[in-house]
Every structure is written in C-alpha cells, then in structure tokens.
C-alpha positions in Angstrom: 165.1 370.4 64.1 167.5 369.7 61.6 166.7 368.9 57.8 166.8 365.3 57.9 164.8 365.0 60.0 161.9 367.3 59.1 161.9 365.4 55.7 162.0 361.8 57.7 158.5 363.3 59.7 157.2 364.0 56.3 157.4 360.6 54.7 156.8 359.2 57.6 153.3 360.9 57.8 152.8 360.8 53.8 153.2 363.9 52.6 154.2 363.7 49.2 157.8 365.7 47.5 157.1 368.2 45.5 159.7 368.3 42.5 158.9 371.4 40.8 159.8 375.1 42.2 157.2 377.7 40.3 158.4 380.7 39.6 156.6 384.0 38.9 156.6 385.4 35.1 158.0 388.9 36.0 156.0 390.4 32.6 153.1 389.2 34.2 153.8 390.4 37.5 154.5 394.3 36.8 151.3 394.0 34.0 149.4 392.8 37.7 151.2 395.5 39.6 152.0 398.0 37.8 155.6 400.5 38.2 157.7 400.3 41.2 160.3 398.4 42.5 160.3 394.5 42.7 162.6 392.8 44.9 163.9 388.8 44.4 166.1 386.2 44.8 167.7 384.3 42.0 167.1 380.9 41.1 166.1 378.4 44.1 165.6 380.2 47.1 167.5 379.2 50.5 163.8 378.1 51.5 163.9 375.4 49.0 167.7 374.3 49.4 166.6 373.8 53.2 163.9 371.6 52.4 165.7 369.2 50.2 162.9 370.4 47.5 164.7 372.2 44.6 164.4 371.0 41.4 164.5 368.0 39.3 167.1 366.5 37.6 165.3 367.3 34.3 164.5 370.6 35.2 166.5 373.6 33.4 168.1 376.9 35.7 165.6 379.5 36.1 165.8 382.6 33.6 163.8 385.1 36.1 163.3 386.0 39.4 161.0 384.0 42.0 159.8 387.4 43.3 158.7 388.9 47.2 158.2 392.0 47.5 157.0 395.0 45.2 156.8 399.0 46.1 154.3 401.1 43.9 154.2 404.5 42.8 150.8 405.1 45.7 153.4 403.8 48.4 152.1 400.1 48.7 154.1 397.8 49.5 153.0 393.8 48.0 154.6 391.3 49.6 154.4 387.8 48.5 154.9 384.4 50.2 153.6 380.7 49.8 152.7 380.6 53.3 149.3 380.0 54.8 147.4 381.8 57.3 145.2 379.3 59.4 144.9 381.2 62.7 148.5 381.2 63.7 148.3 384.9 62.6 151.8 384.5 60.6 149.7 387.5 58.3 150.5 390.0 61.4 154.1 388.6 62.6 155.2 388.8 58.9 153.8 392.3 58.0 155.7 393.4 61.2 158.9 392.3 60.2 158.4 393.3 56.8 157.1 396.6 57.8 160.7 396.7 60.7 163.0 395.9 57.4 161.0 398.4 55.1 160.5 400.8 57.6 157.2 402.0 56.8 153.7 401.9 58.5 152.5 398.1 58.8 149.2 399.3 57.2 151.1 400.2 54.1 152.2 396.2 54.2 149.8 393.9 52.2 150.4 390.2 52.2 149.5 388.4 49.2 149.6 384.5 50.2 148.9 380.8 49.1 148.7 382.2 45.4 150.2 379.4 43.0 150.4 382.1 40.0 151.5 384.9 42.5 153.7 383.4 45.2 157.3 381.9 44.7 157.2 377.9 45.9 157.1 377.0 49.2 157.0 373.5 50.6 154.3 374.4 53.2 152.8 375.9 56.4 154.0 373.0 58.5 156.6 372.4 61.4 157.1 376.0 62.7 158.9 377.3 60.0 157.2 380.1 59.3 159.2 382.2 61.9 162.8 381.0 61.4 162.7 380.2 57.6 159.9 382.9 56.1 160.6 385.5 58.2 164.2 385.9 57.6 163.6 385.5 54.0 161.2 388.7 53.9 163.5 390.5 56.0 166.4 390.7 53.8 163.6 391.3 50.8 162.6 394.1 52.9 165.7 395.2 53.9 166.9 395.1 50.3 164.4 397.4 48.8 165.5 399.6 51.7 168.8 400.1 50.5 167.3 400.3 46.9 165.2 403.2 48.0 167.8 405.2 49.7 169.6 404.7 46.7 167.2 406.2 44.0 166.6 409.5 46.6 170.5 409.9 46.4 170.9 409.6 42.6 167.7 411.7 42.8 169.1 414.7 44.7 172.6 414.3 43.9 174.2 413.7 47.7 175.8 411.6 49.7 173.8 408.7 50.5 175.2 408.2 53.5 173.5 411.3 54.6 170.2 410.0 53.8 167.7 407.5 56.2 164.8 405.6 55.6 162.0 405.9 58.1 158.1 406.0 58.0 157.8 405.4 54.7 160.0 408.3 53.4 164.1 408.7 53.0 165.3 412.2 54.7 168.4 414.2 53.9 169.9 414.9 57.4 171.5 417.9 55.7 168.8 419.8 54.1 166.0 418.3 55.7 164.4 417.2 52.3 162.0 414.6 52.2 160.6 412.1 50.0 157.9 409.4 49.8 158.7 406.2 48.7 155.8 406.4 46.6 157.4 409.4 44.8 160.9 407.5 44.4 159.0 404.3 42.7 156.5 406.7 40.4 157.4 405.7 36.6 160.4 403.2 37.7 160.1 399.7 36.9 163.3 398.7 38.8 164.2 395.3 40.1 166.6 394.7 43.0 168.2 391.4 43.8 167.8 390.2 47.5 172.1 390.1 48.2 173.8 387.4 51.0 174.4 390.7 52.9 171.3 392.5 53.0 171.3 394.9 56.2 168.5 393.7 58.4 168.0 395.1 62.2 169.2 393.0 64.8 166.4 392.2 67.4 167.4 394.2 70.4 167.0 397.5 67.8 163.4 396.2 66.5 160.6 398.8 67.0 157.8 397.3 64.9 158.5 393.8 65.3 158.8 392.8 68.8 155.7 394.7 70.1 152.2 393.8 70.0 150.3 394.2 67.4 146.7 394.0 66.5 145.6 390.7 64.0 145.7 392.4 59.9 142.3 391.8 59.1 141.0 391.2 62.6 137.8 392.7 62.3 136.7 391.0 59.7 137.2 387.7 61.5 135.2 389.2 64.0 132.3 390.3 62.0 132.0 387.4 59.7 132.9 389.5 56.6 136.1 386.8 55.5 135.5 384.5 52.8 136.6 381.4 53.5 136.5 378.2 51.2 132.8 377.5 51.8 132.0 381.1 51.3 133.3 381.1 47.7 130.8 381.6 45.3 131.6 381.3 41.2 128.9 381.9 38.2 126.9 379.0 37.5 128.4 376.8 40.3 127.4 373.6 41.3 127.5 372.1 45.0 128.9 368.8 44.7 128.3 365.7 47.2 130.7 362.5 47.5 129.3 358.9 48.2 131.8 357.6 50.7 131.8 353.6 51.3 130.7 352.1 55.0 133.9 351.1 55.7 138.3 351.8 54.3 139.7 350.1 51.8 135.7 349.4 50.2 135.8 348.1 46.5 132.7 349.5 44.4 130.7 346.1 43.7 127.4 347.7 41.9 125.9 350.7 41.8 122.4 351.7 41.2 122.2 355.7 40.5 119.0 355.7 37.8 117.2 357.8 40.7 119.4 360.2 41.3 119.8 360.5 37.1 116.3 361.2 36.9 116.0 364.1 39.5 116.2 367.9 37.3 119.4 369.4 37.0 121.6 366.6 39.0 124.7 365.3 37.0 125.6 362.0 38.7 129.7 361.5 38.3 131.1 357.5 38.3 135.1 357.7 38.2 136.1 354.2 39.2 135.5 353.7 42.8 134.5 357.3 42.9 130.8 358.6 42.7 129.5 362.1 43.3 126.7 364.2 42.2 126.4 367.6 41.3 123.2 369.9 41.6 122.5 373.6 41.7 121.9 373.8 45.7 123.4 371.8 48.0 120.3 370.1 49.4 119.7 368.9 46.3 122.9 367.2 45.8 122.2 365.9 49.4 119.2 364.3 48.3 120.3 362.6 45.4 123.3 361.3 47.0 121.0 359.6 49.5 118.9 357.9 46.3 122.1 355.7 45.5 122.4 352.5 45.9 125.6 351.0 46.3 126.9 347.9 47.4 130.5 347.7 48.6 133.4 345.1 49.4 135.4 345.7 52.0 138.2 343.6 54.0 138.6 342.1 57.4 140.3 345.2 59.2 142.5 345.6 62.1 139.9 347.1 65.3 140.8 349.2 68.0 141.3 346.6 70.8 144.1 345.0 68.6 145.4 348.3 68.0 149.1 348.5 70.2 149.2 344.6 69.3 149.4 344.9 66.3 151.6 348.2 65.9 154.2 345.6 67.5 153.6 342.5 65.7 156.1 340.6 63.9 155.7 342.0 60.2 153.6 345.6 61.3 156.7 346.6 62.6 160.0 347.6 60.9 162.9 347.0 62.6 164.2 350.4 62.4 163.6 354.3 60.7 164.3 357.6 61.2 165.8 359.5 64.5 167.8 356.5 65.9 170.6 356.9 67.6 172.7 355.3 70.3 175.8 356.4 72.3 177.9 354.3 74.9 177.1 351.0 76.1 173.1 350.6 77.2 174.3 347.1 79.1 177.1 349.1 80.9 174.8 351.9 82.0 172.4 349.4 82.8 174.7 347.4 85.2 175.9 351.1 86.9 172.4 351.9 87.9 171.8 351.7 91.3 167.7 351.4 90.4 165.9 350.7 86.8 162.9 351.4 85.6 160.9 349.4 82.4 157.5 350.5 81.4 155.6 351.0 78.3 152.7 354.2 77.0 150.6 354.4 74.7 148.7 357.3 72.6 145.8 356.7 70.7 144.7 358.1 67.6 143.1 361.4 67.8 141.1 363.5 65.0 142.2 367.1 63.8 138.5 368.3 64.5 138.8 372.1 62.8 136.0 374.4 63.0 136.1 374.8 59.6 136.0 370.8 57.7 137.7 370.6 54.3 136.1 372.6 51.6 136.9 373.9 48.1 135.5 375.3 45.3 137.2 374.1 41.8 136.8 375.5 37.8 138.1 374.5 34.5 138.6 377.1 32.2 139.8 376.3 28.5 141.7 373.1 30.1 143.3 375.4 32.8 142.2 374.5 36.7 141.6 377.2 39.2 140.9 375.8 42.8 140.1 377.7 45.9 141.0 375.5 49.3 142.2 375.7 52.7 145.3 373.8 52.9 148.7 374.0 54.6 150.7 373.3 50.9 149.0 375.1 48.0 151.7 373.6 45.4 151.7 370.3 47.6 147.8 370.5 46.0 148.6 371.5 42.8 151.0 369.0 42.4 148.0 366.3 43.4 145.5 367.9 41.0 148.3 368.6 38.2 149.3 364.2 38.6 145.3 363.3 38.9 144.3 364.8 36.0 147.4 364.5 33.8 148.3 368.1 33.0 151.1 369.9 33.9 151.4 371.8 37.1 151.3 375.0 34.8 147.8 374.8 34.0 146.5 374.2 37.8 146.2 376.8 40.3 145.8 376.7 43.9 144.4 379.6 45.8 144.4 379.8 49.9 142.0 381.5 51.6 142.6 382.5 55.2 141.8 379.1 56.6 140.1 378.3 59.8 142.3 376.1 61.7 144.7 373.1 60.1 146.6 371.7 63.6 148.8 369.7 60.5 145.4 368.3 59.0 144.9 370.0 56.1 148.7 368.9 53.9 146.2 367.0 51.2 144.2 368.2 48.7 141.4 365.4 48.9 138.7 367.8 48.8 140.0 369.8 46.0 140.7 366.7 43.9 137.3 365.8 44.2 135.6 369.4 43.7 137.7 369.1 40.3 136.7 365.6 39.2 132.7 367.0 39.5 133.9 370.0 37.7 135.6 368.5 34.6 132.5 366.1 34.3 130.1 369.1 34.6 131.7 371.6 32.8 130.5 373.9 35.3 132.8 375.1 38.6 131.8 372.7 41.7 131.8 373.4 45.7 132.0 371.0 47.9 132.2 371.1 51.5 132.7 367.6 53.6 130.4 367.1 56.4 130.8 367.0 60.0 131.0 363.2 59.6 133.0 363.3 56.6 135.8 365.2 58.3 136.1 363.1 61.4 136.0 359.3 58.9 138.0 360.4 55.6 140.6 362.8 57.0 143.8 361.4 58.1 144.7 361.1 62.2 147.2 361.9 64.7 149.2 358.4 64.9 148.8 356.2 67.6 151.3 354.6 69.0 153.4 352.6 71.2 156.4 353.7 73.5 158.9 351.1 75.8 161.6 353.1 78.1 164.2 350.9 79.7 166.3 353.4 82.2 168.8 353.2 84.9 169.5 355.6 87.6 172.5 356.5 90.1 172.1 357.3 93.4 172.6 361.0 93.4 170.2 361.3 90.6 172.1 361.4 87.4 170.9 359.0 84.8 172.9 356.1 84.1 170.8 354.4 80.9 168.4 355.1 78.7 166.7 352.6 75.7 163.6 354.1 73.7 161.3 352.7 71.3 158.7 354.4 69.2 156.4 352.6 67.5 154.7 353.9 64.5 153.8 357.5 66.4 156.7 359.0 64.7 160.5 360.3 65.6 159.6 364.3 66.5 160.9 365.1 69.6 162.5 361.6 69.8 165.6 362.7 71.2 166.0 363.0 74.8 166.9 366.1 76.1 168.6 365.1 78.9 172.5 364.0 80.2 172.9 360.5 79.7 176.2 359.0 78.3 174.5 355.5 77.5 171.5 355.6 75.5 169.4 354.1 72.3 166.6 355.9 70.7 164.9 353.7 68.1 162.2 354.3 65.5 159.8 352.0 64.4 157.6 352.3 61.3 154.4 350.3 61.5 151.5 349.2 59.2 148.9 351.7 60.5 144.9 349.9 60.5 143.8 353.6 60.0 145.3 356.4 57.8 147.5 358.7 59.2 149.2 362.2 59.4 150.8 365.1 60.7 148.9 366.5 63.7 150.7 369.9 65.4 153.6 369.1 67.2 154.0 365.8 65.3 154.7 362.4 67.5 156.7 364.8 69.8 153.6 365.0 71.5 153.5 361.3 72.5 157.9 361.0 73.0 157.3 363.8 75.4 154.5 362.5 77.5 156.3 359.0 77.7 160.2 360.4 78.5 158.6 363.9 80.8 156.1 360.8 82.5 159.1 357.9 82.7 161.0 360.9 84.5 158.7 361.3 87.2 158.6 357.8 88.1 162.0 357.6 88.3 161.9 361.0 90.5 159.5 358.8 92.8 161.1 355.5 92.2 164.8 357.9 93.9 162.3 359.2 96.5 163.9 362.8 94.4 161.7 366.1 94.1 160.3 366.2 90.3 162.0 369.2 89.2 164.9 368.9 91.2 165.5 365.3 89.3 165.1 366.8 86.4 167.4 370.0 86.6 169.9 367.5 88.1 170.0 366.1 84.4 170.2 368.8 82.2 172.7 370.5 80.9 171.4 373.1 78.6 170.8 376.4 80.1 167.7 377.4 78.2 166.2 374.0 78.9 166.7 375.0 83.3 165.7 378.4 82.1 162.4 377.2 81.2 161.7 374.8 83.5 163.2 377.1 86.8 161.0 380.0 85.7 157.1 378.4 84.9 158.3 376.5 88.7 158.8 379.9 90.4 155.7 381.1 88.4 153.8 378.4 89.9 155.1 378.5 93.0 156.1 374.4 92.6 158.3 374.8 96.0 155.0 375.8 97.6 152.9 373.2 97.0 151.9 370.4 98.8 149.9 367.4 97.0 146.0 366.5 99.1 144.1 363.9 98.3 142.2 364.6 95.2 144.9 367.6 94.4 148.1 367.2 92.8 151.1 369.1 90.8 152.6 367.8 88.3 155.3 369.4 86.0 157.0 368.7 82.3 159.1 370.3 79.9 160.4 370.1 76.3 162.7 371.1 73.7 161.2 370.9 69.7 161.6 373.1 66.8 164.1 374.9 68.4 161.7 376.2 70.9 161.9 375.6 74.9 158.4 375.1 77.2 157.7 374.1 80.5 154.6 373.5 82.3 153.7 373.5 85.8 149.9 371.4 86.3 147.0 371.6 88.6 144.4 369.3 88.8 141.7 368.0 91.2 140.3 364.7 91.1 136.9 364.1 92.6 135.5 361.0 94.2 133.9 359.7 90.9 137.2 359.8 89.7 136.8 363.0 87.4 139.5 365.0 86.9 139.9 369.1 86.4 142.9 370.9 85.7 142.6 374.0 87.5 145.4 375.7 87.0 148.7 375.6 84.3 151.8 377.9 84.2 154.0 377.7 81.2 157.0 379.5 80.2 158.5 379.2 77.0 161.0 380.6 75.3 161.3 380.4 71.1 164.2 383.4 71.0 163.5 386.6 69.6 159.7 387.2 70.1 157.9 388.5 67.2 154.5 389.7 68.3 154.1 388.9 71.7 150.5 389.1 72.1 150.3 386.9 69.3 152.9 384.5 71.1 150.8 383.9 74.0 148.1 383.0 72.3 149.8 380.5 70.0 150.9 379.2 73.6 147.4 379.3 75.1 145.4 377.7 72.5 148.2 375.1 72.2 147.3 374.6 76.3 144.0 374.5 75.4 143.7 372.3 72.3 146.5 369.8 74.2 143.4 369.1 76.8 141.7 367.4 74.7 144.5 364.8 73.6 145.4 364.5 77.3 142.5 363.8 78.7 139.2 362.3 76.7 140.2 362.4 72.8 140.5 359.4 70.4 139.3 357.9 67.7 136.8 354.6 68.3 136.8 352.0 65.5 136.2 348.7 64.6 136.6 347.0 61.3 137.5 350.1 59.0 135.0 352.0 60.3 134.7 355.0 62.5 132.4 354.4 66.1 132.2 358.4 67.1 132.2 360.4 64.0 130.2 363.6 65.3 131.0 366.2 67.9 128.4 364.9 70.2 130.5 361.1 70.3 134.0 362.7 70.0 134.8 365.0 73.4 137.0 367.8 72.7 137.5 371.2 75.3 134.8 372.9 76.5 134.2 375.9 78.4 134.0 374.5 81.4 137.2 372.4 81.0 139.2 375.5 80.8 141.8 376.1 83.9 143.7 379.4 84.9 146.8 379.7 81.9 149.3 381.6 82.3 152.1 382.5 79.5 155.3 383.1 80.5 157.5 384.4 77.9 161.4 384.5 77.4 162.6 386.9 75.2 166.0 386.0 74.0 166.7 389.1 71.9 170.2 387.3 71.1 168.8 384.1 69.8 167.3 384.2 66.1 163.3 383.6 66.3 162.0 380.3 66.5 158.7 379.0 65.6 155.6 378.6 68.1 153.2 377.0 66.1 153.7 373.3 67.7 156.5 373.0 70.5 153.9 374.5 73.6 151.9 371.6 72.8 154.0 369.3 74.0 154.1 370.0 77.8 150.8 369.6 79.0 149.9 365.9 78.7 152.5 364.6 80.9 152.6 367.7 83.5 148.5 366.7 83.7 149.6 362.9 83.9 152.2 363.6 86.9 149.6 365.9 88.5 147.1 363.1 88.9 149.9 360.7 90.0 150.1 363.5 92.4 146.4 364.0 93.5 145.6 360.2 93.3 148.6 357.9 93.7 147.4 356.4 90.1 150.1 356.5 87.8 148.6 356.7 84.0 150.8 355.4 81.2 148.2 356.0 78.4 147.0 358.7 76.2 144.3 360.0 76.3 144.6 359.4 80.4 140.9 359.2 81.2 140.3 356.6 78.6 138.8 354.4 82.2 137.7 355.4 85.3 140.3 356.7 88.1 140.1 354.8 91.5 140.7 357.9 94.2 143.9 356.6 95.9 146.4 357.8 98.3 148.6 361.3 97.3 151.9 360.5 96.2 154.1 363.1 94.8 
C-alpha cells in the first residue's frame, strides 16, 4: 500500500494526525536502565517520514536520541517500540528478529511497548505495518549494537576485529578462542551507538532465529490468567467509574435529575456538559447510582437501516469523488469491444468489532500530570486526545498499553480513557472504568457499510475488455483491481454515514474484494469459463497466479464437481503487500442454511517471520471473516442500536467452524510483509461463489444470509 493512500484510509475512517513525535530524555532513560549500551536513531525516524507524521512547523530539531534498544551489564537486552500487542503476537515475531540481528538467546530479549515516556512515537498498530516498517527498524537497531559489541571486545583485547564474531550472546576470538559475554563488554560503559543507513542485517535465506517457530513470549501467562490487562488494573484508592449514555446518537442533555444518586455514601456524581458519570468505591455501586438518574434527552430524526444504501447514494450524502481513483484508457471503448457486459451492484453492511475484551482504562492525576492505562492500537494517538481534552500539553499525559485482548482496528480512539480521566480530575482520586457488553456494541465505532456498482465488459477468449467501479462510503482499501484491463475507472465516494464509523481489519478491502472476486465469477459464468481459469487468464502478476494456482491444487479445485446443496467457490487478493487465495466449501440444506465445510488458503506475505504465528494470523482471519460473510451486522433504527448483546448479534461459533488449512509461501527473496489484515479478505466472496455453486442463488450482499436461501439448481 503506498503512503497516500494509507493516510487517505485514515481520514477517511477519522483517525485523527498526530503532530507531535515524543522523544525519550536519554538522562532519564540510563537513570531507568542503568549502564550499557543504548542504541538510536537521530531525529525523526524513517517510521515517521513514512507516515507523513513528523513534526510541526513550529516544532524545533530534536537535541537527543529517540531511543530502541539498550544492552545491560547482566546481558539484557531492552528493546523499545510504540507498537501494540493485541493478539497478533508482534511481541514474539519482533523479539525473533531482534534476537536474529543481536544474536543472542530470544529469552535474553525483553520488549517494552505502548509506553508514552519509554517508547519513541509511533503512529499506531494499524494496517499491517508492524512487519515491514517495525521490524526492519529493530533490525538495524539490533544489528547496530552488534557491530558496537564486536567493537568494544576488539579495543578490549587489542586484535583484529575482523577476527572476532558475535554469536549466543558472546563475541569469540577465532584466534585464541577467547570469549566474552556481552554482559561483561557493557559492565560500567554507558555508550551510545547511532543506528547508521548501512547497518549489517542478515538477509532472510541466512535467518536462524527468525523464520522458525517460535513459542508466544509470555504464552503461559495468557494461558493461566496471570496477565493484567486494562480491567485488571488496580491503583490505591481507586474508584470504578460508570457513564450515562443517551437512548439514542447525537442526544442533547435536556434536564437532569441526579439528587439520588448525590445522596448515596461515597458516590461523586460528574456533569461535564452533555457528559454525566458517577464514581463509587465498587463497581456495583456506581452501577446502582447510575441507574437512580434521571435524564431526559433530545435527539434528532435519524437515518434507519432500511434507508441505509439509499441514502449512502443520495444526492448530497455522496461526494462526487475521494481517495483511490483512477482511470486508464477509454471505459466507452472497452465497453463497445466487449463481446458480453455485465452491471450489478453489492452491498456490505455495517458490522461491530465485538472483542473479547470491551474498552477499558484505568486513569490518575498526579500533581497535574495524567497517567492512563488502556488497550488501544495508538497510545500517542490517545495521548494526543487526553492532552487536547483537558488542555495540557502532551508532556504531562501518559499512555500505557497493556497486552490488549483483541482490537480487529476498533480500538484507534481513546473514548474510554478520556472518560476514566474526566471522573478522575473531578474525584481527585484514580478512576476505572470498563464499558459494558452493551456499551461496546452502541458507542464504539463500526466497520462501514457500503455500496459497490461494477460495470464490465468481456472478450471472447476471456480477457477483460472494461471495467467501471464505484465505492460508496465503505472506503478505497483494496480499491484497485488486481487484474489486466487496459480500460478502467475506479472511483471513491465519501458519504454522510447515519452511524459512526471506523477502521475494522482489512479496512473496506474487505467489501472491494467480495464485489470485484464475486463480479468475476459472474462474468466466469456469464463466458460459460471455469472460475479460476477466467481468472488466471487475467492476471499478470506471478505471485498473484502463485497464490491462487497453489490453495487450487491444495483444494483439489480441478476435482470437484458442484451437487445440489454443495458447491466450490474460490477468491483471491492482493492488500498490504500481501497475496491470499481461498478455495470454499459449503453445503446448503433444504431450509436454506448454509455450512462452510471446508477452506484452503495460501498466502504468501514474503519472508515469513514466525510461521506458526503466520498461520494463525491466517486462521483466525478465516475464522473471524465468517462472521462478516455470513450473519453479522448491525440492526438500527433511528440512532439507536436493535441487537446490542451477544445473544442478538451472531458472531462464529464452534460449530460454525470448517476444516482450514494454511498454505504458506515463503518468499525468502521478498522483504516481509504484514499478515495482520490481507487473509481476511478472501473468504467472503469464495463463500459467496460457493453457494452460487451449491444453490444456483447468486448473493450480491454482505452479510449473505441476511434472508432466507431458496434451494435452487447447481450452477458452477
């Protein structure tokens, strides 16, 4: 994905720039860490020059060091980043490459993440970026104190240092056989090396460390319920703080009766504008007060699902234009070539992020200075909320990340931690607050909905003559077509969105790819043209066939033969950098229920990190992409929400779970790519050509059991 338009996704899905880069005082890092040797970069890193978030105008040169990695004299090695972990398990795949670079045992690697005061800036944990930006970054850090070490054995010893290697944690003297801990070379140094252009790092096909599996860092305390996260955050003298949401968005406060709640021991009731919350010293107790308040609200006429892809298209909802166009040749010449065309129009409703664990933090004001502990995807993107909502600069606020469970792109805004703050400063006293259930599933933003139209024309022999595309408010990731075509015009549309919305993993490339990978199978039918054969016909990009030639032959797609009420159905993608394919099985009973029963993907993100951890980025992208394909959305009628629980909103079960398997291209020449969203992608329209397959039923809509399926005639 190129730069442009990673920063188009983020405005389009209102993620705020960040204008500051925070840099690490490096008197107050060694006072932290003690000797050794620290290694940084100088001024703005390459991480923010990529994101288009360096400094502002007013903003002077840095004097220090934005800071990565540090050696002690005991042989630790503290490595710092920005990043998040949410379950990706970028903890593991960057301790591996660290630990590669370094060359030392990964279990002398700790990560220190998410840390405002600790970790240089970073724009977020979004967009697979981890992997290709992060990764390098740390590798060259690693690599650097490397070299450093080698260096301070050979002024130690008084030899050649080209005689000398790095390895296990020690440097060696080939000549003498002397050996030395790199805890022994740091011991009384306080050295600090500058990450160069040309640090030495390991090209892939040499990796030992990185590139093998590897067990999660921290694994077992996952397992055993020892990790803290947010809602397991405890401070002295805390309070557990409860929010009064309005029936419906956009809700005015009109009166407010809280003389109940006022008069209930130990409850501090909080009136900021709009905002109301109480604070007690157990959370039942808030609870309970909250639910004495009586409030009466105002809120608008608002736009209702059934009017939904209406108005997403209505004169005045729409823009005319935004980010991702682009157009090439003549669409009313290819159109006139084409032996056949094709029009039709999907849809994708809004869906709900649904993490296992809902937005939490824990907030504390100490002599005007703001600690919060949160689970988000962009600590400073936080800090920079809190640091603007309470009017004190970003200096005095930090944001602390623990370990998160799960984001899926949900978690960019600090809306809990804003509000844990506000019941703090009032209190004087530090304030948890964890949303509920319902909370998360009304006041969080959503995947966008959307609207797609695809006018094509086809030759013959199978090439594609024409293609038009318009999005409409889901968003321009994964836009682009991936296939040949000489005439086409790919257009954007922002629209006024009825319900708030966000980034979701994988973005709107989710939606582009179920309408283009679903349009391609009709016009596969509509040329009387095996699927994948229509499809590798039209591309041109040898990765792409890669992918979709090997899940096939996985799958056995030349095997199969569609029966009524089973069907096959295939897709593929390119996002991020990153290559899938998916081959589908599903069976559709008389009722018209459907199962998928069996997927094969392959996917191939170049040099593979961790593969264990791969193919489970890849699995649970299969199995969280069930959900949006086949029975999630969000139900709502006039600013409210209809199915805000578990037990209204469907998501994967068990039982809902086919045969996956992962296969995994290892392209030890191609620099790694991220995994985090791009598997996501394939499944939705692989299931939707499957039941096309089983049934004869061709489903435009997202999610594609939304009605009932009439059992039909096999077409495939």
């Amino acid at each position: 994905m190129t730069d442009k338009l990673l920063n188009a996704e983020l405005e389009q899905h209102a993620v705020d720039r960040l204008r500051h880069l925070f840099e690490v005082n490096r008197r107050d890092l060694f006072k932290f860490l003690g000797a050794g040797i620290v290694v940084g970069v100088c001024a703005p890193t390459l991480l923010s020059q990529q994101s288009g978030r360096g400094r502002s105008s007013g903003d002077a040169t840095p004097a220090d060091i934005a800071s990565w990695l540090h050696i002690g004299a005991n042989g630790k090695v503290t490595v710092f980043t920005g990043k998040v972990e949410m379950g990706q398990n970028i903890r593991t795949s960057l301790t591996q490459q660290v630990a590669e670079e370094l060359r030392t045992p990964e279990a002398s690697v700790e990560m220190v993440m998410g840390d405002t005061d600790l970790t240089p800036f970073d724009m977020g944990t979004f967009g697979s970026r981890t992997t290709p930006t992060m990764g390098p970054q740390l590798r060259k850090a690693a690599a650097s104190a490397r070299e450093a070490l080698v260096d301070l054995a050979a002024q130690r010893w008084q030899v050649d240092r080209a005689q000398l290697s790095a390895a296990n944690g020690s440097v060696t003297d080939s000549k003498s056989g002397k050996n030395i801990s790199y805890g022994e070379l740091t011991h009384g140094e306080k050295l600090v090396k500058i990450i160069g252009p040309d640090a030495p790092v390991a090209a892939a096909s040499q990796w030992h460390i990185a590139g093998a599996a590897s067990p999660k860092v921290n694994g077992k305390a996952f397992v055993t319920g020892a990790h803290q996260y947010t809602s397991d955050i405890t401070r002295p003298g805390m309070l557990y703080g409860k929010v009064l949401r309005p029936k419906a968005f956009n809700a005015k406060l009109v009166s407010l009766d809280s003389s109940a709640a006022e008069k209930m021991p130990g409850v501090k009731v909080v009136r900021d504008g709009d905002f109301v919350g109480v604070a007690a010293a157990d959370s039942e107790t808030a609870s309970t007060a909250l639910a004495t308040i009586q409030a009466q609200w105002n809120a608008p006429q608002q736009v209702s699902e059934a009017e939904l892809f209406a108005h997403l298209k209505a004169p005045g909802a729409s823009a005319n234009s935004g980010n991702g166009n682009r157009e090439n040749g003549s669409i009313q010449a290819g159109m006139a070539s084409a032996t056949k065309t094709l029009s039709q129009i999907y849809t994708a409703a809004y869906i709900a992020h649904a993490p296992l664990e809902p937005r939490a933090a824990v907030a504390a004001w100490t002599d005007n200075k703001l600690t919060v502990w949160t689970g988000t995807q962009r600590p400073f993107g936080v800090r920079e909320e809190l640091a603007t909502a309470f009017h004190v600069p970003t200096d005095r606020v930090r944001v602390i990340v623990p370990d998160t469970g799960s984001a899926y792109g949900g978690k960019h805004t600090g809306d809990a931690a804003v509000e844990a703050a506000r019941l703090s400063k009032a209190t004087g006293k530090p304030v948890k607050l964890v949303w509920t259930r319902e909370e998360e599933f009304t006041w969080a933003y959503f995947r966008p909905a959307g609207v797609i139209e695809i006018k094509s024309g086809v030759h013959d022999d199978g090439t594609l003559a024409a293609w038009e595309y318009h999005n409409y408010n889901s968003g321009p990731a994964g836009i682009e077509t991936f296939y040949t075509v000489a005439n086409k015009r790919i257009e954007f549309h922002p629209a006024d969105s009825p319900l708030r919305q966000g980034s979701y993993r994988g973005l709107a490339a989710t939606a582009n790819h179920f309408a283009r990978e679903v349009h391609m199978d009709e016009l596969a039918q509509l040329l009387k043209m095996d699927s994948l054969q229509f499809r590798l016909k039209n591309i041109a990009d040898p990765r792409l066939r890669a992918v979709f030639e090997t899940a096939a032959a996985r799958f056995g797609w030349s095997k199969q033969q569609a029966t009524p009420g089973r069907g096959f159905g295939i897709a593929g993608g390119f996002e991020k950098n990153g290559y899938i394919a998916m081959c589908a099985e599903v069976t559709a009973g008389p009722s018209g229920d459907v199962k998928i029963t069996r997927v094969v993907a392959a996917f191939d993100c170049g040099a593979v990190v961790n593969p264990n951890g791969l193919r489970n980025q890849v699995s649970g992208a299969i199995v969280q992409a069930i959900g949006g394909a086949l029975f999630e959305a969000i139900h709502f009628d006039n600013g409210r929400i209809l199915n805000p629980h578990f037990r209204d909103y469907r998501v994967p079960r068990f039982r809902d779970l086919p045969e996956i398997q992962v296969e995994l291209l290892d392209r030890k020449d191609v620099p790694s790519a991220g995994a985090g969203e791009t598997p996501i992608v394939g499944l939705a329209p692989a299931v939707g050509n499957a039941i096309f397959s089983a049934t004869g039923v061709r489903l435009r809509g997202l999610p594609l059991m939304a009605q009932a399926l009439p059992l039909q005639s096999p077409a495939r």
